[in-house]
C-alpha positions as CSV (number, residue, x, y, z in Angstrom):
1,X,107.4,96.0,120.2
2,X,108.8,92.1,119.7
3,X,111.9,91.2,120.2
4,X,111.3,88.8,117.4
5,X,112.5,89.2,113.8
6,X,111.5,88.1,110.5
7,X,114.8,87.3,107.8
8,X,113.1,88.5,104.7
9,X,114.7,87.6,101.0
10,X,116.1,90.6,99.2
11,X,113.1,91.5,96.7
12,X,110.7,91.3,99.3
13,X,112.8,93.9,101.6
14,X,113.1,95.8,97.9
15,X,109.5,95.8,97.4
16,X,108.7,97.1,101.0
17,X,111.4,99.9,100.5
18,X,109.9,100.8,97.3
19,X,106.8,101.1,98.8
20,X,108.1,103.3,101.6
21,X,109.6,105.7,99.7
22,X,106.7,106.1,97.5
23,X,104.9,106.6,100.9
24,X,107.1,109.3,102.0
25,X,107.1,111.2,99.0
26,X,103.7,111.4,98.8
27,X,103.3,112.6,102.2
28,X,106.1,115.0,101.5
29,X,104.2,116.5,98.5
30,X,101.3,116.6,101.1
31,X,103.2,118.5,102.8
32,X,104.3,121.1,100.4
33,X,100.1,121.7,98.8
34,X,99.6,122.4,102.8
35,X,102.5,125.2,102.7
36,X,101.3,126.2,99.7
37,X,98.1,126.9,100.8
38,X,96.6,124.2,98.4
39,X,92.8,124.0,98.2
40,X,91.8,121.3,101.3
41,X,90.1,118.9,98.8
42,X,93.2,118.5,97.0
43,X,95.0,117.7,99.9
44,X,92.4,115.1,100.9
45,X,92.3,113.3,98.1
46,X,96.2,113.1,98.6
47,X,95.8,112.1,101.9
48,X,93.1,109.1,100.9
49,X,95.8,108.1,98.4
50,X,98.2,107.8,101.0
51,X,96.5,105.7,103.1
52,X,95.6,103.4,100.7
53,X,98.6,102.8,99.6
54,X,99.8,102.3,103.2
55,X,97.0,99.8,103.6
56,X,98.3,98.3,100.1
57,X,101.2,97.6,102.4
58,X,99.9,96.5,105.5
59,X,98.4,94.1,103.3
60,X,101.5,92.8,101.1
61,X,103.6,92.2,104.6
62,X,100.7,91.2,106.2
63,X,100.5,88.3,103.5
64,X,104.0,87.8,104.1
65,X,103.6,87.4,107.8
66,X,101.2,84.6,107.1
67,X,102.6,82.4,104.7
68,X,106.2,82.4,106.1
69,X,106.7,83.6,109.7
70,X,103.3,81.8,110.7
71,X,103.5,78.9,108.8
72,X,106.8,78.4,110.2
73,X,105.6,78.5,113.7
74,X,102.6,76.4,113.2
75,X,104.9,73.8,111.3
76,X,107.0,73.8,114.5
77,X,104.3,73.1,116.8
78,X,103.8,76.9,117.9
79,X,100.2,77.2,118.2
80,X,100.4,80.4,120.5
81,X,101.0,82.1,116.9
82,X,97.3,82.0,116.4
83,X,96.7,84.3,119.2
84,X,99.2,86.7,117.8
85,X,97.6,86.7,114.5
86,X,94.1,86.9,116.4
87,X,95.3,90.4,118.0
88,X,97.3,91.6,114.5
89,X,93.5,91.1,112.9
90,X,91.7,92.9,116.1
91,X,94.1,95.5,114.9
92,X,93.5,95.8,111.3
93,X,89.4,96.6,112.4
């Protein structure tokens, strides 16, 4: 992990939070069909829900990410950022 941090303006950090709790309700009520013995299909289609909206996420900081912290860095002169946003995309594959 960076040591690095990113100031974020207060909708943004409200959006994000939003968007995790959503998250974590979700896999919470995932949880429950499993100890309920819910039918598995059910609970996959749950699960594929999840993970899009995680990937909804990834996305909406990801753009973020890319228009302020890395635009800052490249207005600065910071070119190493491309390499950073090089590996962030290798992980996205």
């Amino acid at each position: 992990m960076s040591d690095k941090t990113t100031r974020r303006p207060e909708d943004v950090k409200k959006t994000i939070s939003t968007r995790l709790n959503r998250i974590d309700g979700q896999l919470h009520g995932i949880k429950k069909m499993v100890d309920e013995d819910k039918y598995c299909d059910d609970i996959l289609i749950q699960l594929s829900a999840v993970n899009k909206s995680i990937k909804s996420l990834a996305n909406y900081i990801l753009e973020n990410h890319m228009y302020n912290c890395v635009l800052n860095d490249m207005e600065k002169g910071n070119v190493e950022i491309i390499d950073e946003v090089v590996t962030l995309f290798r992980r996205f594959q």
